[in-house]
N, C-alpha and C positions, 0 to 999 in steps of 0.2 A: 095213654092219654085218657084222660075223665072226661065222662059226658056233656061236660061245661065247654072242655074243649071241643068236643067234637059237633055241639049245639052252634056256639060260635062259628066255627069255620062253616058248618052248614048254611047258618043262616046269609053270613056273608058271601058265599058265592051265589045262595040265591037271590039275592037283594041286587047283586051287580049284575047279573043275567037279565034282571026285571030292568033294571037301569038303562042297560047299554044295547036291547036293540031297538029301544025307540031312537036314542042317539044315533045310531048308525044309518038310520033313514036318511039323518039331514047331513051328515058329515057325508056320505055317497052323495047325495045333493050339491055339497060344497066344490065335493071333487069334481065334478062332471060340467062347474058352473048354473044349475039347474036353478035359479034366484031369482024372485021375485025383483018387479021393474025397480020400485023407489030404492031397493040393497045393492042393482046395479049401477044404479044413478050414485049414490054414496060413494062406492066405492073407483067412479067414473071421475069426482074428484081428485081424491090420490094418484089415480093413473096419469090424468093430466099433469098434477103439481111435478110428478117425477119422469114424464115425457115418455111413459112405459105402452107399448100397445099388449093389452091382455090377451087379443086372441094370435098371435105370434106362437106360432108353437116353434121352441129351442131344442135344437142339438144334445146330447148329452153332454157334450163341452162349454155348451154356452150355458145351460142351467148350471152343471159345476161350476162356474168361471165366476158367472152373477152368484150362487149361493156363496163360493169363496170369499168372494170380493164382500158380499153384505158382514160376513162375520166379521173381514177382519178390518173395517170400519167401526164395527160394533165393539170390536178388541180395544182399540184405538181413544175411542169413545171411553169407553168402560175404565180403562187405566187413566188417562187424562182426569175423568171426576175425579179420583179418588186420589190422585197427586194434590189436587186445587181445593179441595175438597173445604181445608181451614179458611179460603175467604171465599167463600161462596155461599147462599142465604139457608136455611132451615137447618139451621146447625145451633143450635138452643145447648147445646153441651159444651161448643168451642171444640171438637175432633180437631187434633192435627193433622195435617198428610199422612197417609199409609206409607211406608216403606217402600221402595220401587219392586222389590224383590217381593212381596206379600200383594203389592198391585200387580204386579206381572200375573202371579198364580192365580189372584182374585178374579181378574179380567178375562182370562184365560176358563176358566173355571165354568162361569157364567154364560160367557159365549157358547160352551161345549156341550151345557146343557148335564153337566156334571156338579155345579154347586157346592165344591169341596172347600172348607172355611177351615183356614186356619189361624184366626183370628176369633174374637167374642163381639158380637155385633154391637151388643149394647156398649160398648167400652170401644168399639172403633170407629164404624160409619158415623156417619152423619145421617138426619133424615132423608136429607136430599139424596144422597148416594143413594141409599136403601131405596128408593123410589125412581133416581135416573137409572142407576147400574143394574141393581138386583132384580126389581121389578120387572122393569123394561125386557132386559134379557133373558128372563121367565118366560114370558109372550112369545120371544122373537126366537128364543133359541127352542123353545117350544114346538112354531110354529114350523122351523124349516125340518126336524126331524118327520113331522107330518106332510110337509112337502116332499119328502122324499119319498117318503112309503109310500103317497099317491103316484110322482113318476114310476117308479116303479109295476104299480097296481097298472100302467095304462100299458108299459109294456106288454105284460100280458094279455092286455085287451084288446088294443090295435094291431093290426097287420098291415107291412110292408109302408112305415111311417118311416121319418128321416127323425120327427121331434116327439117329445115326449112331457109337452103342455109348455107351460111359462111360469118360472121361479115366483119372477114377483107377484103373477095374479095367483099363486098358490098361498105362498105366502101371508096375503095381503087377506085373502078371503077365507084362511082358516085364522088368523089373529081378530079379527073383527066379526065375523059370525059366529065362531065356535068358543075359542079361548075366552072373550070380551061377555060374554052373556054370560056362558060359564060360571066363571069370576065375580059378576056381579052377585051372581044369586048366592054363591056359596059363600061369598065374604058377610051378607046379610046372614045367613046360616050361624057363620062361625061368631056374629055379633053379638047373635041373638043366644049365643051359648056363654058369652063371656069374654071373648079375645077382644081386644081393647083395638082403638082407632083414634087414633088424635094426633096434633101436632104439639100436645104441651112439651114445656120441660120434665127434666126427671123432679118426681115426687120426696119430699124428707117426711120420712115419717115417725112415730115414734113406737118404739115396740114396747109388749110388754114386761120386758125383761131386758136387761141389760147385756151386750153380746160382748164376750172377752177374745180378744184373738191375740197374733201375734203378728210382727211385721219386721223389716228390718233396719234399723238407727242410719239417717241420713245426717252426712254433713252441710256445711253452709252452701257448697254448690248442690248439694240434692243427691251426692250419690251414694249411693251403701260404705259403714263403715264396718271395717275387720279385724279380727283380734291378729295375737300372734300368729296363730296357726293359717291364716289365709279367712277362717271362717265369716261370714258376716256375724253381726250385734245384730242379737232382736231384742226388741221390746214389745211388754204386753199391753197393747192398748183395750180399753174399753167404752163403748157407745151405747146410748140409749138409743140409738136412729137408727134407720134404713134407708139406704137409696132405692123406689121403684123403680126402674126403667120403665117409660112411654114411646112410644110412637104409633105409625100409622103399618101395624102388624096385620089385622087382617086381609087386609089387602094386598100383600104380600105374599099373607100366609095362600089365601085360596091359589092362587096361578103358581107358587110354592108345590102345591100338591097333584092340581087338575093337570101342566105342565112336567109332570114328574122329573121336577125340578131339583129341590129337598134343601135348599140352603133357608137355615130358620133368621129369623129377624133376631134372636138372640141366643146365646152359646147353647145354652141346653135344647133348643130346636122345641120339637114335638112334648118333649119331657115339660118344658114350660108351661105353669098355668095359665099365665097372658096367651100362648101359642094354642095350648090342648089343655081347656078345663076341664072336661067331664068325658064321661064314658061314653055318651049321644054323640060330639064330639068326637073321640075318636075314632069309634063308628066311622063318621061321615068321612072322615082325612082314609081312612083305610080306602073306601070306597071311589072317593074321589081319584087315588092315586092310581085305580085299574081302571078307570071309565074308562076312557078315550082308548087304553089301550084293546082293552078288549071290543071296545065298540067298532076298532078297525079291523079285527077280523071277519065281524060282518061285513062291511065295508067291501073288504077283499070279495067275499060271496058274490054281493050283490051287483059290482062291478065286471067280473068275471062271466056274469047270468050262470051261476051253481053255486046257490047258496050253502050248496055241503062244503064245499072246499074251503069255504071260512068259519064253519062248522069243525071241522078237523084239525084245522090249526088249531081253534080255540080250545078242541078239546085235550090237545099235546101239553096244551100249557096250562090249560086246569089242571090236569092230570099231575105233571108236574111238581106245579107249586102245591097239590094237595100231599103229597110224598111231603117236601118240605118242609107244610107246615104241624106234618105228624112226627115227623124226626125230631124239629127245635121244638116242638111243646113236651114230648118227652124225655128230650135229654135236659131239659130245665125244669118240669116238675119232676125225674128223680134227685134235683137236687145235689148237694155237696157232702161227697165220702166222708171228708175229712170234718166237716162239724158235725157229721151222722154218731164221727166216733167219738167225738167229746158228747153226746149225749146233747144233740140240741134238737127238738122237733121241729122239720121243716115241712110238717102239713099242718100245723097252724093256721096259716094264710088261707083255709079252704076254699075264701070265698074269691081270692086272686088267684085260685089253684094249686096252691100250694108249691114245695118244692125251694127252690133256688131265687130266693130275693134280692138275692146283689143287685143293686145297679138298678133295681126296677123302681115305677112311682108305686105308692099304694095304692092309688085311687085308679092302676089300670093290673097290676098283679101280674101275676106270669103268664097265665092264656092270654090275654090280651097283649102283652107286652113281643110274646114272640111268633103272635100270630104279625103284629106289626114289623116286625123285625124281616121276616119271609115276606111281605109284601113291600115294603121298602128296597129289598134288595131285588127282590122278582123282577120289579117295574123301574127300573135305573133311577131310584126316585134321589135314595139318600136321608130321605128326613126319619128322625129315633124318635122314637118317646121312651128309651131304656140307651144302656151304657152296654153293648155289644163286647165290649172288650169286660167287659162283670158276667159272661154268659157261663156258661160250663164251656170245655172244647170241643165237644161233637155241637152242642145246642149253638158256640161261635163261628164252627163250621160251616153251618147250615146257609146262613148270608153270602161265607166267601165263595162259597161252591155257585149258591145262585149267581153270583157274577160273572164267575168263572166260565159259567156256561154262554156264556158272550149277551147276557142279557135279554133272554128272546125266551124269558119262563113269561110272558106279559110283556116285559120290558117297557121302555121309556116309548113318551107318545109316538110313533113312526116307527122309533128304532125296533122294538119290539116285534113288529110286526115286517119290517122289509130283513130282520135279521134270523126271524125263523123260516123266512120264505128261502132266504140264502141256503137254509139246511133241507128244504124241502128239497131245493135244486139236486144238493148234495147227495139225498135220499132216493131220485127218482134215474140219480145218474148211476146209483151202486147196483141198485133193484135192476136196470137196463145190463150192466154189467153181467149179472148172477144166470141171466136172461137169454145174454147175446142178441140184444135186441137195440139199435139204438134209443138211449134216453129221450122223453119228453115230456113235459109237464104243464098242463094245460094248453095242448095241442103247440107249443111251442117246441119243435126239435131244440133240444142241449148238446151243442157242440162244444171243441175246446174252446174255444174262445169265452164261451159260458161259465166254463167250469176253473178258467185260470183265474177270472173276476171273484170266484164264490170263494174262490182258494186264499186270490188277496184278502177277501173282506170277513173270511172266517178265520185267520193266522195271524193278521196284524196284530191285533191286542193280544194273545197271547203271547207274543213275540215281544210286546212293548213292556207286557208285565214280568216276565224272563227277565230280560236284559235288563232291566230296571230294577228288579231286589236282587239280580250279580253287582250291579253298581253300587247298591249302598249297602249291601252285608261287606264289599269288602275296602269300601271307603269308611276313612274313619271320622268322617261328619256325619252319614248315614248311623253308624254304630251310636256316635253319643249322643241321636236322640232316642234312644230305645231306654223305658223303665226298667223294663222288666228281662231279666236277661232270660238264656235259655230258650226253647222250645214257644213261650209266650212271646219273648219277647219276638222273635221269626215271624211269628203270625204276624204283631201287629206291624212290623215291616212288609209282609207277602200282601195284607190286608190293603195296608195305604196304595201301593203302588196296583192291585187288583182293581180295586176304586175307581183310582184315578183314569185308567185306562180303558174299562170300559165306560166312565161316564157316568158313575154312582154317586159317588157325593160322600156317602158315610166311613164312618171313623172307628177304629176300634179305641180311638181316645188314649190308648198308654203311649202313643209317639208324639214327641215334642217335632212335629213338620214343621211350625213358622220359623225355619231358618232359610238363610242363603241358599244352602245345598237342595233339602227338601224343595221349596218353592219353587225352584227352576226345574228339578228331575218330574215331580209331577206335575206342573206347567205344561212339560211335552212330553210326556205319558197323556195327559190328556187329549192336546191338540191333536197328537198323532192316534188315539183312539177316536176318537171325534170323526175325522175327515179322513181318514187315514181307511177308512171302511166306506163313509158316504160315496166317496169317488168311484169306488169297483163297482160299487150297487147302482149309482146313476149310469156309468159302463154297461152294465148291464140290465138295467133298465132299457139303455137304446138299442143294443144289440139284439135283444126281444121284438122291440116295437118294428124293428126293421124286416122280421121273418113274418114270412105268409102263416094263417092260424090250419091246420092242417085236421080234419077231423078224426075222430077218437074209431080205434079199430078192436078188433076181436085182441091181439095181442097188448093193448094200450092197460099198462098199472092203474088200475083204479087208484086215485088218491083223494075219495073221498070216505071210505069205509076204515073200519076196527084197524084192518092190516097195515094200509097205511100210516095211521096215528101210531102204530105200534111200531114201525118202522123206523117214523120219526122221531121218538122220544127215544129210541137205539142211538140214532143216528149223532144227534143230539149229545147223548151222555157217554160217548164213544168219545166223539173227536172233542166236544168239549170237558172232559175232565183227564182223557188219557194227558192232555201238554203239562198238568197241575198235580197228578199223582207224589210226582218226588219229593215237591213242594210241600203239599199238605201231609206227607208223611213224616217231615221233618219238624212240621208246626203243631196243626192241634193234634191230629192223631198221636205222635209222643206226647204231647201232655196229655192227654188223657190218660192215656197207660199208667203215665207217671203219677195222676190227681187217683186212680182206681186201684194201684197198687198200694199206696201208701195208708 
């Protein structure tokens, strides 16, 4: 790695550090209800309009039940737009309905806090969708993964409780105090750097040169004509215009990223100059996408009263994502063997880093491009500003492995953080093990009952991503949307269904998914990654709250010091990379051999 790189990455984890523990003041404020009168009067409104009593503290069935129920209203919601979507107002393009099968996976998608588009925004929504469906469910699907972390966080805090706070007043007061400010500021941020906000039409513009392409010969009904061989007829047409794409993107784009959301307002996402002008810009989108998450490791501290303890997770996950994002900067500034050997120089780019250009902008180069790549995957965000499936195979690896580790390098706002606590559990049950000593972790004894909830909520998604690339390596609808055959083309199969599952969003882009088959199989890869985990962790949120706190003794595992962390990140790249091993040896691992041999 070059010093560019490794200036970067410094700078950025200390700019997020500077960022995220004034945050975590007021988000441990939010949790605890700690609010100023007039922000409880405001929010005393909503409660009344939806007949909710806030200080009701729920069961972990009834918080699961009410969280259920909101999303799959939200589901509901989300598909319906986008069915109706052709006679309904702020549609200046005339969009016709989605497809029921691409609204199913869309809706689904969005609810789950996963953002996986198989679709091209500008070319399908509507504005209105982009702002009821995508927007909306940024916020909400945002908000309930941070309600989760918090019941969670009380567990550990309360003794011999039945409940473990109240969905909707979590809900309610992290979308309006956290998310909503948020949002504002950085959408002004992202305005004031370029990303566009309005409700015009799209723009005709005239270039300065003439643009020749090809297309293919339609009949009087409209549809492709073919020679003898089956082939279509194309013709080359040529235009002096462009069509802009407009809408109301930053606003989007902010709760897009604060949300570790990642679906962009249009196909190229983050790569977009309307989405990510400039380098300040991308900056800020990097940053934004770790705030919240890192800021709830304090959070955890300072609710728990040991502020090391949220100290130690975050340093698991620094620690981490710094491995990460030294592997993908090097295996993309050494670049490609094979144009090495036709004699092309790929340190040129010095000032993008040099190396492996495919697929990246120029105006963010390869330090930048795969430092973003490691923090999109890190934090279950999903948004690119490069073509991941253009990476080298160790530098493409590097993203699917961060998922693979169930999303808890940072992870997505809550997820992140109630999914490395899953491993801490994990961690503090093997160390009792080694010991003969029963487990427990923050004065809470870890019984089976503890340990069967950590087991569901740590093996789901692997289980969903397994069975999910058996189903379509050996269906042959799964097969024919694969480019690239061979060893790539595996990845970008292993990759989709990785994604989908635990909640990522992003793409390696060589799979044709908006089909039938795709859109349904990651549809419920999704859902069942989603809630498929939330469930055990609220389980286990209540089964916590319900044990007396027991104080710490001469034989109690510190799990705030070096050993710990060092435990954890075992623990961590043990169980989550041994279920993936077979996989990734058949994916990028052979191609690579295959791209360094040749």
């Amino acid at each position: 790695m070059t010093s560019l790189a490794w200036t970067n990455l410094a700078l950025f984890l200390g700019l997020l550090l500077v960022l995220a523990w004034p945050l975590s003041r007021w988000l441990a404020a939010v949790a605890q209800g700690r609010l100023p009168r007039w922000m409880a009067a405001v929010e005393g409104v909503f409660y009344r309009a939806a007949g909710v009593k806030p200080a009701e503290d729920m069961s972990w069935k009834r918080y699961a039940l009410a969280l259920l129920l909101f999303n799959f209203i939200g589901l509901l919601v989300a598909y319906g737009l986008q069915r109706t979507q052709q006679w309904l107002p702020l549609n200046p393009q005339g969009m016709g309905a989605v497809s029921p099968d691409s609204a199913f996976n869309t809706a689904v998608s969005f609810v789950t806090n996963t953002n996986w588009q198989g679709y091209g925004g500008e070319t399908t929504m509507s504005y209105l969708t982009q702002m009821l469906v995508m927007t909306v469910q940024n916020f909400v699907s945002g908000a309930t993964g941070i309600a989760v972390a918090f019941a969670l966080v009380r567990g550990f805090n309360i003794r011999l409780a039945s409940g473990i706070g109240n969905f909707c007043a979590d809900i309610t007061r992290t979308t309006l105090w956290v998310l909503l400010p948020l949002s504002f500021v950085f959408a002004l941020f992202l305005v004031g750097q370029g990303v566009i906000q309005n409700l015009s039409g799209y723009q005709e513009v005239s270039t300065l040169e003439a643009t020749s392409y090809q297309q293919a010969r339609l009949d009087a009904q409209g549809q492709p004509l073919q020679d003898a061989a089956g082939q279509p007829l194309m013709e080359t047409v040529t235009t002096p215009t462009q069509t802009l794409a407009m809408g109301p993107v930053a606003s989007q784009e902010a709760i897009k990223l604060l949300g570790t959301n990642g679906g962009g307002f249009f196909n190229a996402n983050s790569a977009h100059p309307y989405e990510n002008p400039t380098p300040l810009s991308n900056l800020g989108q990097m940053l934004a996408i770790f705030l919240i998450p890192a800021a709830l490791c304090f959070v955890f501290g300072q609710m728990v009263g040991d502020s090391r303890q949220g100290v130690a997770i975050l340093a698991a996950m620094a620690i981490l994502f710094a491995v990460a994002v030294v592997a993908a900067t090097s295996a993309e500034q050494a670049g490609n063997p094979q144009l090495a050997a036709l004699g092309v120089d790929q340190s040129v780019h010095a000032l993008q880093g040099g190396g492996n250009m495919e697929g990246k902008e120029a105006r963010f180069g390869v330090v930048s491009s795969a430092l973003f790549a490691a923090v999109t995957t890190a934090a279950s965000c999903g948004a690119v500003n490069a073509m991941h499936d253009s990476f080298t195979p160790l530098g493409g690896m590097v993203p699917l492995v961060l998922m693979q580790l169930g999303e808890v390098v940072f992870g997505g706002v809550g997820t992140g953080l109630y999914g490395m606590l899953a491993f801490a559990i994990l961690a503090v049950f093997i160390a009792g093990l080694m010991i003969g000593r029963t487990p427990e972790y923050l004065g809470k004894k870890i019984a089976s009952h503890e340990m069967k909830m950590v087991s569901i909520a740590l093996l789901i998604t692997p289980l969903v991503v397994l069975v999910g690339v058996a189903v379509a390596v050996l269906s042959d609808s799964g097969r024919l949307g694969v480019a690239n055959p061979g060893a790539h083309g595996f990845t970008e199969i292993l990759y989709a269904l990785t994604s989908a599952a635990n909640n990522n969003g992003s793409a390696f882009a060589g799979l044709s998914a908006n089909t039938p088959f795709y859109n349904t199989l990651l549809g419920i890869a999704m859902w069942l990654g989603r809630f498929g985990v939330i469930v055990p962790v609220l389980a286990l949120a209540g089964s916590l709250a319900a044990k007396n706190r027991i104080p710490t003794g001469s034989g109690t595992l510190p799990t705030h010091g070096p050993l710990f962390v060092g435990l954890l990140i075992g623990v961590v790249l043990l169980v989550g990379l041994l279920n993936h091993i077979p996989n990734l040896a058949l994916g990028p691992i052979v191609e690579h051999l295959m791209l360094w041999k040749a």
